[in-house]
ROTI-457032 format. One record per atom (N, C-alpha, C): atom name; x, y, z. Coordinates in steps of 0.2 Angstrom, whole numbers, padded with zeros to 4 digits, m for minus. Layout:
N
CA/X/Y/Z
...
***
This chain:
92
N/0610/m0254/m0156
CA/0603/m0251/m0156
C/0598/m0257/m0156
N/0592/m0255/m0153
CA/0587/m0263/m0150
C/0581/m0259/m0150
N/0579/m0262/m0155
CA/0570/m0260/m0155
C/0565/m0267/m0154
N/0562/m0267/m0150
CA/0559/m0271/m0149
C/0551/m0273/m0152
N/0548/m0278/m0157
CA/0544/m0280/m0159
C/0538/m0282/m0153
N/0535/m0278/m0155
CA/0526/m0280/m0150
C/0523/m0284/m0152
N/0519/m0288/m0151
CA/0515/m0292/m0155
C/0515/m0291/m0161
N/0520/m0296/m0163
CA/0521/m0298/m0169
C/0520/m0289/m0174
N/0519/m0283/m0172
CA/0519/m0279/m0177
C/0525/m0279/m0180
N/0526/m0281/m0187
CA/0535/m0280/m0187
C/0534/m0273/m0191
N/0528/m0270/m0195
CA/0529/m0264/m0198
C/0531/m0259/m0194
N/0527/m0258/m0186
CA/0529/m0252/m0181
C/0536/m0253/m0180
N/0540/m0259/m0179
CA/0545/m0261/m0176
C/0552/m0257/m0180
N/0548/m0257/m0185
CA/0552/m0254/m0192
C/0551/m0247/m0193
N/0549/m0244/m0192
CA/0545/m0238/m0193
C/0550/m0233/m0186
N/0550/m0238/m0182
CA/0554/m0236/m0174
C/0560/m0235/m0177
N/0561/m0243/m0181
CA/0572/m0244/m0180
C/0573/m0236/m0187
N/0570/m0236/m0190
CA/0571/m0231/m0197
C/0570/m0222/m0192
N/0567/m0221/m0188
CA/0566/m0216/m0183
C/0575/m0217/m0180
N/0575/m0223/m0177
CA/0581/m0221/m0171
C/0587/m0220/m0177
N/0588/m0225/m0184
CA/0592/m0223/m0188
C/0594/m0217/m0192
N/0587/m0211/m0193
CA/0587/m0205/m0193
C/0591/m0200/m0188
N/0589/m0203/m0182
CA/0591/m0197/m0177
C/0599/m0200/m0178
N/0600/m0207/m0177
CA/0609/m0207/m0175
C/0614/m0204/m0182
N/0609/m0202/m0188
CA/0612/m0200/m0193
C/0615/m0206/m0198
N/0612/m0212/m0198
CA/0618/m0219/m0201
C/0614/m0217/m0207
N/0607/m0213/m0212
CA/0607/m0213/m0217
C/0612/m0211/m0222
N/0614/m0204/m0217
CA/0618/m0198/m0218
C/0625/m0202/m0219
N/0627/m0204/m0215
CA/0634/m0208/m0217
C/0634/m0211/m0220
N/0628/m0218/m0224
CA/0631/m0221/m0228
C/0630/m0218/m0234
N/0626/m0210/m0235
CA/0626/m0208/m0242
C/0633/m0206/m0243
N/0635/m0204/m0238
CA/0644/m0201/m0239
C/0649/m0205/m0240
N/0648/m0212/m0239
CA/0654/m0215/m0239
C/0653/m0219/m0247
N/0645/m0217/m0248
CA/0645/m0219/m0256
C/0650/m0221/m0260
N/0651/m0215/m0260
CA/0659/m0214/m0265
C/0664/m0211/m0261
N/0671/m0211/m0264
CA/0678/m0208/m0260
C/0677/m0200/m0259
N/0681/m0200/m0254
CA/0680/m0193/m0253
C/0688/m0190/m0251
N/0691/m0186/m0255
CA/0696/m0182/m0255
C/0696/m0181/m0249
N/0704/m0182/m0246
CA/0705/m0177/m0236
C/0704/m0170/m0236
N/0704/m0167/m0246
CA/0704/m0160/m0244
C/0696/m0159/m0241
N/0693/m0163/m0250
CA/0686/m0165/m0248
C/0683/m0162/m0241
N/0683/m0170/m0237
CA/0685/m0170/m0231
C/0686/m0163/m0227
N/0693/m0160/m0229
CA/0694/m0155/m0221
C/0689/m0148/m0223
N/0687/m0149/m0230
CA/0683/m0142/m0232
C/0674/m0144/m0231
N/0672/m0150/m0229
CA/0666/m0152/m0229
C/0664/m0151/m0220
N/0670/m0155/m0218
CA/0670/m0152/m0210
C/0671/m0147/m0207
N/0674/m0141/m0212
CA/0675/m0135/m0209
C/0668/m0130/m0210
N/0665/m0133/m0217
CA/0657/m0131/m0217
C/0651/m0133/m0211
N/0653/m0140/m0210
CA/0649/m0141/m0205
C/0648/m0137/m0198
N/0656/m0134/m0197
CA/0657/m0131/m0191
C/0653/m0125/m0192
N/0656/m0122/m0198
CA/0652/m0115/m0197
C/0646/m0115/m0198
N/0642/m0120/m0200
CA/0634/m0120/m0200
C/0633/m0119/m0192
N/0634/m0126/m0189
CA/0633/m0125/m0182
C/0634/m0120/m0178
N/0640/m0118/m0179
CA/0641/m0110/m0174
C/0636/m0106/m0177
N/0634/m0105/m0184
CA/0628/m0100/m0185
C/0622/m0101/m0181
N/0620/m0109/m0182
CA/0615/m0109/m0181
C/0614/m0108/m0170
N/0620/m0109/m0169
CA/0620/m0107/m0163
C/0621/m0101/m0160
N/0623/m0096/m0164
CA/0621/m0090/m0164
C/0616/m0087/m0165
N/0613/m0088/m0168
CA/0606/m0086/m0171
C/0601/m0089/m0166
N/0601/m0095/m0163
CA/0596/m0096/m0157
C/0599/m0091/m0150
N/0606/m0090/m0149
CA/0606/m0088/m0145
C/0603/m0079/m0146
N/0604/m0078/m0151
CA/0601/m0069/m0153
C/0593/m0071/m0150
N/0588/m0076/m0153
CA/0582/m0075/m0151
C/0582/m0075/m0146
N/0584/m0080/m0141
CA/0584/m0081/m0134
C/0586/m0075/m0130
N/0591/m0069/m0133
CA/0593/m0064/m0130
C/0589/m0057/m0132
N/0583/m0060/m0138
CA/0578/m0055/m0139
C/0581/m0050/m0145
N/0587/m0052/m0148
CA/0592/m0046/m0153
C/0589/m0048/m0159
N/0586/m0054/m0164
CA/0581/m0056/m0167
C/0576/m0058/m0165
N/0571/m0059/m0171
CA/0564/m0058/m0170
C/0563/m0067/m0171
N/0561/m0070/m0166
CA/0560/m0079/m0168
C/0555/m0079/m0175
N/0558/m0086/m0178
CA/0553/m0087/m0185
C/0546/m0088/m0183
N/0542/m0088/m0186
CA/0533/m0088/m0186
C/0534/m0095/m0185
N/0529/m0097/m0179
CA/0529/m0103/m0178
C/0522/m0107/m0181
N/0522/m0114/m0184
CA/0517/m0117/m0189
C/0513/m0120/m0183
N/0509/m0121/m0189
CA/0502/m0126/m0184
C/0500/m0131/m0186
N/0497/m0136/m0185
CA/0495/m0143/m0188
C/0489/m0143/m0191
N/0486/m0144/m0196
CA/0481/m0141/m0201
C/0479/m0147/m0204
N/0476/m0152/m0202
CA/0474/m0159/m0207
C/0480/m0165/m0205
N/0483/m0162/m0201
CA/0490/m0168/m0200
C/0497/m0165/m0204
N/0495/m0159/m0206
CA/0500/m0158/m0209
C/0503/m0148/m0207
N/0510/m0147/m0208
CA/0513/m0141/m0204
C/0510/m0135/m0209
N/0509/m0130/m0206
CA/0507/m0125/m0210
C/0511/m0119/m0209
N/0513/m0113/m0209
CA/0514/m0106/m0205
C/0507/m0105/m0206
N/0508/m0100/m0199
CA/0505/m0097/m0195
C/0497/m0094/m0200
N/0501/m0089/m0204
CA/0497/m0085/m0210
C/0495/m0089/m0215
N/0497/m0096/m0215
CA/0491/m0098/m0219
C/0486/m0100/m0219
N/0485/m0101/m0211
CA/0480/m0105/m0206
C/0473/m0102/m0209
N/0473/m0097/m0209
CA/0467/m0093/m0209
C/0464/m0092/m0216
N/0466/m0093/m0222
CA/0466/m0090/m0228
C/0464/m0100/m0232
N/0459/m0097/m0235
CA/0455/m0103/m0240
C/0462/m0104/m0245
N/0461/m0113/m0246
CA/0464/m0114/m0251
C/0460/m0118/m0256
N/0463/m0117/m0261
CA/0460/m0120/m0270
C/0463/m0115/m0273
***
């Protein structure tokens, strides 16, 4: 993994490498390997894993096929995510 430093920014340089180590997952890894983990452990944590992703790929594939309804999509409100119906409605 190579992030390279621009004029001397070393905080962007950092901001970058903690980004590319989010997406490859290494945070995720080293909280797991914290501690031991049983093979059952193990085979019952990856079999969860599996059936999430099959869900979740069923459940995009129903949107895309129109058999559910897509989640309300958010908007950017101050730099920050909002749903759709909050957009309009005073807050305090």
């Amino acid at each position: 993994m190579h992030v390279f430093v621009r004029d001397n920014n070393i905080e962007q340089a950092l901001r970058a490498l903690k980004r590319k180590m989010q997406r490859e997952g290494v945070f995720r890894e080293m909280r797991r390997h914290r501690f031991y983990e049983k093979p059952s452990e193990e085979t019952a944590r990856k079999k969860a894993d599996a059936i999430r992703r099959m869900h979740k790929l069923a459940r995009k594939q129903a949107i895309r096929d129109g058999l559910i309804a897509s989640p309300p999509k958010k908007q950017k409100v101050d730099g920050k995510r909002v749903p759709v119906s909050a957009v309009g409605t005073p807050s305090g």
